[in-house]
Residue, then its C-alpha position, 0 to 999 in steps of 0.5 A: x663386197x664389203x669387207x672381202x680381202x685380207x683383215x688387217x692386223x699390225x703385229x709389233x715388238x718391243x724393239x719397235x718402240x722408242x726407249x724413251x718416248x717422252x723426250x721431245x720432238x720438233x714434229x710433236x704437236x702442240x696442245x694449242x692447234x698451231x701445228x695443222x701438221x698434227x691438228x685432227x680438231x681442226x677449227x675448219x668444218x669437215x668437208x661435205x664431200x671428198x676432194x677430185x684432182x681437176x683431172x680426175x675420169x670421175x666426172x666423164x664417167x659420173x655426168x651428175x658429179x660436178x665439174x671440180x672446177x665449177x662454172x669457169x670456163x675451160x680452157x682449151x687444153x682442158x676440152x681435148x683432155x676430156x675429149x680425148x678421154x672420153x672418147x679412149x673410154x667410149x672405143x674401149x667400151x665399143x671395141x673401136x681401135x680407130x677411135x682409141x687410137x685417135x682419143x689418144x692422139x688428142x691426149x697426146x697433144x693435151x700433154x704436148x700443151x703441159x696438162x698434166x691431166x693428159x700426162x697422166x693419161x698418156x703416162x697410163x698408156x705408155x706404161x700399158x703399151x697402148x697405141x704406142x711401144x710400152x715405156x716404163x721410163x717414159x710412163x714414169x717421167x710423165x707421171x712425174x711432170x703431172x705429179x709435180x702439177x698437182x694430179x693426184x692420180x698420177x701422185x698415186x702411180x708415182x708413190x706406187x713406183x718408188x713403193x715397188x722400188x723400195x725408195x721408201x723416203x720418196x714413197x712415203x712422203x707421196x703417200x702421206x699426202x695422199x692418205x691426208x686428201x683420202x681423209x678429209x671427207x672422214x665423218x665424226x663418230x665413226x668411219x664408213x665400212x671399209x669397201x673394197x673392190x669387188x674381186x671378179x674372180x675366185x681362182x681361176x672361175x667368175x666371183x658368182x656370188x660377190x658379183x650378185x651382191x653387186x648389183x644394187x636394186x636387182x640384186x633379190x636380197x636388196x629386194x627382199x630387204x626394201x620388202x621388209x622395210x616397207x612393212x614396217x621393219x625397223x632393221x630394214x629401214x635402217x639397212x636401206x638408209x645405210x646403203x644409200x648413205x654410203x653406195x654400197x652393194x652396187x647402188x649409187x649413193x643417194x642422200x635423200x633415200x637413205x635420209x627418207x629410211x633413217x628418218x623412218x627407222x628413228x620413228x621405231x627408236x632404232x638407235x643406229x639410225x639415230x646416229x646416222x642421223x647425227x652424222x647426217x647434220x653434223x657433215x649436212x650431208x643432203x640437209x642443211x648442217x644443224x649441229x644443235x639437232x646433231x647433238x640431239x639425234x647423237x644423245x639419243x643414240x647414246x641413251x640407248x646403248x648406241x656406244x659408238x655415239x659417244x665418240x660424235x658427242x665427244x667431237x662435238x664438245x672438243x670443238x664446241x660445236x651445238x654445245x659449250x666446249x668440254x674437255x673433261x667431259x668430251x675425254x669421258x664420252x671417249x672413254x665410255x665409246x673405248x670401253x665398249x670396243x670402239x675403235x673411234x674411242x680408241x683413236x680418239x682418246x689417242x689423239x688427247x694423249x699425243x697433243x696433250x689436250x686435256x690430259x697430260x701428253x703421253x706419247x706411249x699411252x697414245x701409241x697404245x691407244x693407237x695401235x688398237x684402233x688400227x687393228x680394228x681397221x681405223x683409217x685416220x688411226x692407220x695414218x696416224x700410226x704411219x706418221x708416228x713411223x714416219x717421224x719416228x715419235x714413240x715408235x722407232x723410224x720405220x719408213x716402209x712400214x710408214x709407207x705401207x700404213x700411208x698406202x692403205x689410206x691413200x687407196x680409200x681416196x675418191x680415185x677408188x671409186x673408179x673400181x665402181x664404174x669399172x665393175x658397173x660395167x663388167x655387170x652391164x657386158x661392157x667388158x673392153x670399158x670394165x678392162x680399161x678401168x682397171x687396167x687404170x686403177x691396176x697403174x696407181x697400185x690397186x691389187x684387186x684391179x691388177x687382179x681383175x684386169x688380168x683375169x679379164x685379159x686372161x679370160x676374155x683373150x678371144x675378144x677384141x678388148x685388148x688395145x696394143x701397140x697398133x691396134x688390138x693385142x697380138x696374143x703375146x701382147x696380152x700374155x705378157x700384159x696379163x703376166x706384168x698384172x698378175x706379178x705385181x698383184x702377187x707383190x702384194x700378197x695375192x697368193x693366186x697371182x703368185x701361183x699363175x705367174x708359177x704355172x705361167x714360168x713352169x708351162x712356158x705360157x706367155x713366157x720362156x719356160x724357166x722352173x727356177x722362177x717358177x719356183x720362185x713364185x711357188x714359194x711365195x704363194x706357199x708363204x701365205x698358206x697356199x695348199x696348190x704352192x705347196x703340193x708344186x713346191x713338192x712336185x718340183x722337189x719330187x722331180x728336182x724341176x727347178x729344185x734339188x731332187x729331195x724326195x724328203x723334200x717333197x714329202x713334207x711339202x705334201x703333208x704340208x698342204x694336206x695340213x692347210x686343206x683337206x681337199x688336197x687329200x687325193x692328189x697328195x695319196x697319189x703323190x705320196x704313192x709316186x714318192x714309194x715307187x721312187x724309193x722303192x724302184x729307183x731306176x725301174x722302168x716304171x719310174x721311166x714310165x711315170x716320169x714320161x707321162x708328162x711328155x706324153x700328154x700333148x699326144x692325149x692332150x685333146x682328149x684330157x682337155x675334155x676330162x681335166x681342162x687343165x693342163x696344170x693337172x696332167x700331174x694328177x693323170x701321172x699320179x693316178x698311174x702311180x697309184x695303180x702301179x703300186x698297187x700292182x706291184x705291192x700284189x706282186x710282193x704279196x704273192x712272191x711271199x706267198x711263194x717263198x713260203x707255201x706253208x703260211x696260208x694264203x692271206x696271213x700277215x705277212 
């Protein structure tokens, strides 16, 4: 689903700028393009399509994506590699632990030869605990031998590592690499939307919905829309050609489609497609590159309010490119794009005051230009913020705020489209493929693989998909694999994750029973807003579980989650009725009652299964025996004072 995980909003302080940010810096760029460090308006055309790592899995699993190394001959390590790997890929799919565990032999002895393709393959495994002990050290110093090769995935594992170690210096300069390679298929006026991978799951049920929207052409709103532009909708036509263009929604990227539904929606002077149609000559993306009918298809764009075009004429006059070279002119497109709220205006006006190109150099200025871009979810203004960061030019030397921006770039990176293979298979019922996949991209620091790939391994437990030390996962193999994913996603600000891996230390699930981490977790959960942490955060308070007994605690940890979701409103009346007991009856025996519902529960366990299915809320069993109990005993009062005093009549206030 486009567009489905948290916004992204960088929030910053006075204290984070420089006092004097005109002062010069050896890494400022120059004005005359020597510093290809710095240089966005680089004199090299932009690349046609995203550059692949010679080992990257993209070509095993996408027959029509050519081999990166072209027509040469590969050599011997380079075929057991693929074979290995396709075969690893072909057992997971099939459920085959004989043919895994021999797919790994052979990447086994491609790594033993040095490909680092292999290394990094066998790194995956290790770290995994896949036909082999799990070894993070050995995962580790494989990454690092198929890192220092070149691999690019094993780059991103790497960075990822030292990111979760908080070794800044080492992270930042892996993934400042790796967030220039993500951008250099980037188009001119405007960036693609931002996908990302599909979440398979809403809390502990399947992501129905998102799922369905991912289905390319069987999915019925694809349908009805080619309907439409059939029928001559001008929107349609455009929205067709978009989904192509990119390969969103499920559908692979098709060039010739979406040229077809552009070219048709620009006969109807749909200005979108007109710029769509820039773009498309401008990178000769499916047609040869034209950057005369460029200029042409952008201008039309532009006369029709299309303000986004702007920024490609802009580009295209600061390099020359179909027209004379204009800097005055292409300063004034970026500026009518920047007052009309595009962040490619933004950015782009950013880039003129940080070289000084055209304009005097303003470090501040571009910061501030900058940091607009990037709240509206710019990717090359994200990298360029991070590298001021980084080098400490205009903004004060931040190295893991350079790291978490780089990061976020990084992961937009071809590697990312092994998320639409992974979820390619979850639609198709090939669950032991989509598992390895994202159990693969989960190892290079995606969060919304760690995510999936816990909830398959959670969900999916009574299948043969899980392939552990020797053969298939034993049950504690896949409790544990399930509970290391879902902690490090809750690292990364995944507050379900945080709250499984709460359950998981409070319930003993997979691990040792210990309420202090649970509670740990709880309150990362709670951090970001999570109304179930906060009602557990209370619960644990309540009952002094891993927390001090703080019963005023407790309470407003219980208001508090009915302030962030109303629909906690029942289980915090009840909760708020066992905290009355308590303060009212402490020491009674309906204390001791209700504080022994818990251990009786495995005794009704079959039976409440079938009413609660789930052991986290036997809590609401106990709090419904509160509610009646007080209820009980506030009759009870009623009618004592109704006795002390038999001349008020019954019923009046008392």
């Amino acid at each position: 689903r486009a567009a489905a995980v948290r916004p992204f909003v960088l929030v910053l302080s006075g204290e984070d700028f420089l006092k004097d940010p005109s002062g010069a810096h050896p890494s400022l760029p120059s004005a005359d393009g020597d510093s290809e460090d710095w240089d966005d308006f680089a004199d090299d055309s932009p690349a046609t399509d995203p550059l692949l790592s010679p080992s990257s899995w993209i070509p095993l699993l996408d027959p029509t994506t050519p081999s990166p190394s072209g027509d040469q001959p590969d050599p011997p390590s380079d075929a057991l590699f693929v074979a290995g790997v396709r075969a690893m890929i072909s057992a997971a799919s099939s459920g085959d632990e004989a043919a895994f565990s021999t797919a790994s032999a052979q990447i086994d002895a491609a790594a033993s030869g040095g490909h680092p393709g292999a290394q990094s393959a066998l790194a995956f495994l290790s770290g995994a605990g896949m036909t082999r002990p799990v070894s993070r050290s050995r995962a580790f110093l494989l990454h690092k031998f198929a890192a220092d090769a070149g691999d690019l995935q094993s780059k991103m594992a790497l960075a990822y590592a030292y990111f979760r170690q908080e070794m800044y210096e080492e992270a930042v300069t892996l993934y400042a690499e790796l967030a220039e390679a993500a951008l250099t298929s980037s188009l001119i006026s405007k960036e693609p939307p931002v996908i990302e991978p599909v979440r398979l799951h809403s809390g502990t049920e399947e992501n129905k919905e998102a799922l369905r929207k991912s289905r390319g052409e069987d999915d019925e709103d694809f349908q009805i829309t080619e309907y439409q532009a059939q029928r001559g909708n001008a929107a349609a036509m455009y929205k067709l050609g978009l989904l192509y263009y990119y390969g969103l929604r499920g559908l692979r990227r098709d060039y010739g489609k979406s040229y077809h539904w552009f070219s048709k929606a620009v006969e109807k002077d749909e200005p979108r497609a007109m710029e769509l149609m820039g773009e498309i000559f401008a990178r000769g993306a499916g047609v040869e590159r034209n950057y005369t009918l460029a200029y042409r298809w952008l201008r039309l764009a532009a006369q029709q309010e299309q303000y986004s075009a702007y920024n490609g004429l802009g580009y295209l006059y600061v390099k020359g490119y179909g027209v004379e070279k204009n800097l005055t002119k292409a300063k004034e497109y970026f500026e009518i794009a920047a007052d009309h709220k595009e962040h490619g205006g933004y950015y782009n006006l950013g880039v003129l005051y940080l070289k000084g190109i055209g304009v005097k150099r303003d470090v501040m200025t571009a910061c501030n230009y900058f940091l607009r871009a990037v709240n509206a979810g710019q990717p090359k203004a994200i990298y360029q913020v991070a590298k001021l960061f980084q080098k400490g030019i205009g903004l004060k030397r931040n190295l893991h705020m350079a790291t978490v921006l780089y990061k976020s770039v990084a992961e937009r990176g071809p590697w990312s489209s092994m998320s639409r293979w992974a979820l390619e298979s979850y639609l198709k019922g090939d669950i032991g493929k989509a598992l390895l996949l994202y159990s693969r991209m989960a190892d290079l620091g995606y969060e919304v693989a760690q995510s999936n790939a816990a909830w398959i391994l959670d969900r999916y437990g009574d299948e043969h998909i899980c392939m552990g030390e020797s053969g298939f996962c034993s049950d504690m193999e896949r409790h544990l694999r399930a509970h290391a994913l879902w902690w490090q996603a809750s690292e990364q600000g995944n507050e379900h994750a945080a709250l499984l891996i709460g359950d998981a230390y409070y319930y003993g699930r997979g691990v040792g029973r210990d309420y202090e981490r649970a509670a740990e977790a709880y309150m990362h959960a709670q951090s970001q807003s999570n109304a179930q942490a906060m009602f557990n955060l209370g619960y644990m308070h309540e009952h002094g579980h891993g927390l001090p007994l703080d019963l005023h605690l407790a309470k407003r940890y219980y208001d508090q989650a009915v302030e962030v979701d109303s629909a906690a409103k029942l289980p915090v009346m009840l909760a708020l009725t066992s905290l009355w007991i308590r303060k009212n009856y402490a020491g009674s025996f309906m204390v001791n009652f209700i504080d022994s519902l818990p251990e009786m529960y495995p005794v009704v366990e079959e039976w409440v299964e079938d009413v609660l299915m789930d052991e986290g809320n036997a809590t609401i069993l106990t709090l419904f025996a509160c509610l009646v109990t007080v209820l009980y005993l506030r009759e009870r009062q009623r009618r004592q004072v109704v006795a002390d005093n038999p001349q008020q009549p019954d019923g009046a206030p008392n």
